[in-house]
Structures are given as C-alpha cells and as structure tokens.
N, C-alpha and C positions, 0 to 999 in steps of 0.2 A: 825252809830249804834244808835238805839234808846235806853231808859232805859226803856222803856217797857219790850222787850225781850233780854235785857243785863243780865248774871248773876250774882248772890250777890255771890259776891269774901269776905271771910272772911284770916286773915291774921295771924295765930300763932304765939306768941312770935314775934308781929311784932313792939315791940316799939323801935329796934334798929334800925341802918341804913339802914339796907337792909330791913327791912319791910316798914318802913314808907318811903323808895323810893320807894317801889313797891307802896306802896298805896298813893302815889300823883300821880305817873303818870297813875294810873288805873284810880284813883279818875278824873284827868284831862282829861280821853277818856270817862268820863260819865258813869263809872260803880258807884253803890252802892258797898262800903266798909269799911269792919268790922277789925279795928284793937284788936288783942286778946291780954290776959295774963294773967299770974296766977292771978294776982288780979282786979279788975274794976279798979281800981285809978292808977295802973300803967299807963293802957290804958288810961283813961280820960289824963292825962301830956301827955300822947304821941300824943294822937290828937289834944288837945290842943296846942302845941309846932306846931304839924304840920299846925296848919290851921294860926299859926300868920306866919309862914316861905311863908306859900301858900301866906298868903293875904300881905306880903312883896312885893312879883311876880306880883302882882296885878288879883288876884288869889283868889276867896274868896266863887263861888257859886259850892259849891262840897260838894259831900255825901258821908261825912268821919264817923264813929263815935265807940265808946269804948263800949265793950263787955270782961268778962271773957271767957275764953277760953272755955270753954263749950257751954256757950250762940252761941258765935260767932259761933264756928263749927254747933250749930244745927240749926241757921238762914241762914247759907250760900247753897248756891250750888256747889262751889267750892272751896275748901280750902286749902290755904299753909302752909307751918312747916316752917316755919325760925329761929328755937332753935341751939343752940350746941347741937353736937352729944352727950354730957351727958347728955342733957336732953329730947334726942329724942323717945327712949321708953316710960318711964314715960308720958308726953307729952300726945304720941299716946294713950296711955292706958287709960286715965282719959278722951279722946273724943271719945275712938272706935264707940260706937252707935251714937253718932253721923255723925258718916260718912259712914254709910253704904250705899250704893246706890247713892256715889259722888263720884269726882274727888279731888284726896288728890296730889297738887305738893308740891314732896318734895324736899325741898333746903338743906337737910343736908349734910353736910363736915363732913367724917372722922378723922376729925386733934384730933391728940395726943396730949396735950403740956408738956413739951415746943419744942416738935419739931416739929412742924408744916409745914416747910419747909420738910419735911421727908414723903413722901410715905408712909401711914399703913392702908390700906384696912383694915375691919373686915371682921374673919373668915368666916361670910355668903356672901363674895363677893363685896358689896355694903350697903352703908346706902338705898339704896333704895330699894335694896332687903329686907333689915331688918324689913322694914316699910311695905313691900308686905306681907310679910309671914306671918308680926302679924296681918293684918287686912282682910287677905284672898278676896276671888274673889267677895265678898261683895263691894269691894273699890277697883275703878281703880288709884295705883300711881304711877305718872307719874313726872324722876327725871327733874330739869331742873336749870338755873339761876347759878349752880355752880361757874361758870367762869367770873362772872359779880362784878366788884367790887362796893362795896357799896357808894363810893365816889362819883362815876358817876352816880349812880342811882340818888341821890341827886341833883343834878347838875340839870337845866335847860331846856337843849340840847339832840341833839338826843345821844346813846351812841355805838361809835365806837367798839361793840361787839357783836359775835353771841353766841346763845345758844344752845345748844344740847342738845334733848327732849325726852327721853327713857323712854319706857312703852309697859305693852302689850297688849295695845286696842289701834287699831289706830285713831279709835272717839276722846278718850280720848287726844293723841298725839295732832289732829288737832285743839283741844279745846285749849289748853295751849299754842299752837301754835299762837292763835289768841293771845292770853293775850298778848304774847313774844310781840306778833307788835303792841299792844296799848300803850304799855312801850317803844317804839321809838330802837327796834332791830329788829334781824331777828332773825327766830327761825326753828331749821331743826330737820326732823325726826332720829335718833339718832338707831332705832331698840329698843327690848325688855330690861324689866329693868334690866337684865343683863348687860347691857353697862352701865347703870348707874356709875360704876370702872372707867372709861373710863373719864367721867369729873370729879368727885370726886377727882381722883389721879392729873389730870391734874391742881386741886386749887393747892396741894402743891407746883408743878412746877413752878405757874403764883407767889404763895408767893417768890420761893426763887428769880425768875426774878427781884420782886419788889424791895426784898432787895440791889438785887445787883446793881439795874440801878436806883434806887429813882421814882419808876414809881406804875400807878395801871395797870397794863398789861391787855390784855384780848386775847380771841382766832374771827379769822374772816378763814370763810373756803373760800379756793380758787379751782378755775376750777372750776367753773360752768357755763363757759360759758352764753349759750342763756336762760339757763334753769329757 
C-alpha cells in the first residue's frame, strides 16, 4: 500500500488501549492516523506515550498525531468510536457532520456495569444499530473489533483473533475488511448491522471466559476450508 492512496483513519476516544493498538498497528502498515478526544492534550499524552512504546520496538517513522474529536473526524476518511457505550451517543452527536459521507466503525460494547459479564443488548438491538439510526444513510456504520482484546492489540505480534464485520454496504464491509488485515487479523463479512448483536453479546461471553480461565479469549471461525 502506498500512503498516497491510503486512507486517513481517524480514531475516537482512542487514547485507551484499544485505540492506540489500533493506531500502531494502522500507523505501522503506513496509514496516516489521527488519535481523538474530548480534549487536545489528552490526545497529545496518548500519542505521545505511543510513539516512545513505538520507538522502544525500534519503531519511530509513523504518522501518528492528536486531534480533538472533531478535528479528527473532519480530517479523516474513515473513522472509529472506541468510547464506552455511555458515552457513545453523546460522542456521535458532537461529530455527526462530520461524518457524513464516511465510514464510521464502530467498536461499541453494550456492557452494563458492573455486570459486564452479563448479556444486555439495548432496546434498538445493537450499539451499532444505535449508531446507524442516529446518523442515517449519510454514514455507512460498519460494527467490527468487538472480540478483540485490547492486550493483544498492544502486543507486537500477529493476533490469534477474527473479526466479524457487520454493515449494510458491502463497499463499506470490504473497506474495514482491509484495515482488519493491516492490524495483523482476519476479518469476514458478518451480513447487515443488524448482526452487529451477534458480536456485541458475544464480548460478554469472551469477558466471563476470561474470568474464569485468566486468559484474553478471542473468537477464530472454522470450516472454511479452501475458501
């Protein structure tokens, strides 16, 4: 991939673990990427912190850089949500024009606390339905990453997990689909964001796993043979 025609990935609420794993290993297939947050200076420590971890690796020529959450969404071409589900409306609401005429993955987890271990879908089905509705057919979102734990994202190495990618433009699917394999996974078409339930429910499952085996579990699909 060249960065000529790579696109600028920006990264919502991405100064936790799971954002600044996606965004090393984006950052390390040569995309341009924009870590967000409510405020500039969150982000500045997050990238910060990320490029001294990177250039630990021996890891140092990458286009990482901190934007507030607005900025970032209206510089990018394709944009993730990696908030808590409390703060996934809000969030969405304060970039909507922003993302009109993008791809919005979203990474939200319906967890309740403190039972998080516990199954509890919201009433419209899915956080990715939730996210579809409010930003209407202006914005293709497309769920994905749920299953993937933050630990391993961090890590180095390739990571022993698939992703399931639900949405309802297939363009959209096979876009994210790419990302999934620049981030060292595989990533499969999942059907309309109505399945988005589907991995959502299945973090609670992989949380109670974790608990009970001291592990960060993940899902890998089998039978596919030649395919």
């Amino acid at each position: 991939m060249t960065t000529e025609n790579a696109p600028v990935l920006a990264i919502l609420g991405g100064t936790g673990d799971l954002g600044t794993g996606l965004a090393r290993r984006w950052a390390q297939a040569g995309y341009r990427v924009i870590i967000g947050s409510r405020t500039l200076e969150k982000a500045e420590a997050a990238v910060a912190d990320l490029r001294e971890v990177m250039a630990d690796r021996g890891v140092s020529a990458v286009a990482v850089e901190a934007m507030a959450n607005l900025d970032a969404a209206t510089a990018a071409d394709i944009v993730t949500l990696t908030v808590p589900f409390s703060h996934q409306v809000d969030t969405l609401n304060s970039v909507r024009d922003a993302l009109r005429g993008k791809i919005l993955i979203d990474v939200t987890v319906p967890l309740v606390p403190p039972r998080v271990a516990r199954v509890q879908l919201p009433p419209q089905g899915s956080a990715g339905q939730i996210a579809q509705e409010l930003l209407g057919d202006e914005v293709a979102v497309v769920s994905a990453f749920q299953n993937v734990a933050a630990a391993h994202l961090q890590e180095g190495k390739g990571v022993e997990c698939d992703v399931l990618v639900s949405g309802n433009r297939k363009e959209a699917r096979e876009a994210v689909i790419t990302l999934v394999e620049a981030a060292g996974m595989r990533g499969f078409h999942a059907g309309m964001i109505n399945n988005a339930a589907a991995a959502e429910a299945l973090t609670s499952v992989l949380i109670s796993i974790n608990k009970q085996y001291g592990c960060h579990a993940g899902i890998k699909i089998s039978g596919l043979g030649d395919a």
